[in-house]
C-alpha positions in Angstrom: -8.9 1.2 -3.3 -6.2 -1.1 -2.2 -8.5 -4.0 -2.4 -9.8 -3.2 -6.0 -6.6 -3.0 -7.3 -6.0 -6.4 -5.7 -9.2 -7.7 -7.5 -7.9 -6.4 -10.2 -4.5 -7.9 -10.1 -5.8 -10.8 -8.7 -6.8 -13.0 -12.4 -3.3 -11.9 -13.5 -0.7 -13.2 -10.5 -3.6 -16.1 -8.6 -5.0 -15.8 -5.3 -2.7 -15.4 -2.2 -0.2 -13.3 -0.3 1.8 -12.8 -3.1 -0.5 -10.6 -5.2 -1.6 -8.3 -1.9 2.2 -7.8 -1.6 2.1 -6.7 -5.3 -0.6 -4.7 -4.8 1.2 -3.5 -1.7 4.3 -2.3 -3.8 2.1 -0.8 -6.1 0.4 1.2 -3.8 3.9 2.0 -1.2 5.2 3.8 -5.1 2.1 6.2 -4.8 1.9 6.9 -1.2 5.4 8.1 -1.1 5.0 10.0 -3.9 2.3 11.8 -2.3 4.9 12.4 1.3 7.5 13.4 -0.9 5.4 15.9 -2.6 3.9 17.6 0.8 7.4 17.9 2.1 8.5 19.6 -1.3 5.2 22.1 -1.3 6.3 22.6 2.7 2.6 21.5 4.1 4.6 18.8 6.4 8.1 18.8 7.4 10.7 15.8 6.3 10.6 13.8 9.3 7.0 14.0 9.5 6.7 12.6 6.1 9.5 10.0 6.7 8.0 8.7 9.9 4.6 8.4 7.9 6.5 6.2 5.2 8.4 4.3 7.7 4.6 3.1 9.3 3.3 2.8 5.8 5.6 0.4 4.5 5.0 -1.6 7.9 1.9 -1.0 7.9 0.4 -1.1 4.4 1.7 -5.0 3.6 -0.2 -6.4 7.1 -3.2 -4.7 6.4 -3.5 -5.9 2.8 -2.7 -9.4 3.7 -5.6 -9.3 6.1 -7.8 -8.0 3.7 -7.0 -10.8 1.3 -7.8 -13.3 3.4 -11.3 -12.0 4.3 -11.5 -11.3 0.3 -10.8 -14.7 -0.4 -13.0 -16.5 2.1 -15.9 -14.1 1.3 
């Protein structure tokens, strides 16, 4: 998903790190959205979902830059 969305963002912002961190942000808004909303329903407790986030926003920007790399070279 994360790499269609930088596809998609990709004609509007150019190649590059830049638009993966974009895409990043964009997709950081949703995931902790989703934590936030299985700690309110009770399924996980807080500091389980704010230890996911924490890896997530380390996480999540690395992994997309990688992918944009690969995506622009293939």
């Amino acid at each position: 998903m994360l790499m269609w969305l930088y596809a998609a963002l990709r004609p509007m912002f150019g190649v590059g790190i830049r638009t993966a961190l974009i895409s990043s942000a964009f997709a950081l808004v949703f995931i902790t959205s989703y934590a936030v909303n299985q700690a309110n329903l009770g399924l996980f407790p807080w500091w389980i979902s704010l230890t996911e986030l924490v890896f997530q926003v380390i996480e999540l920007p690395i992994a997309l830059i990688a992918g944009a790399q690969y995506y622009e070279a293939g």
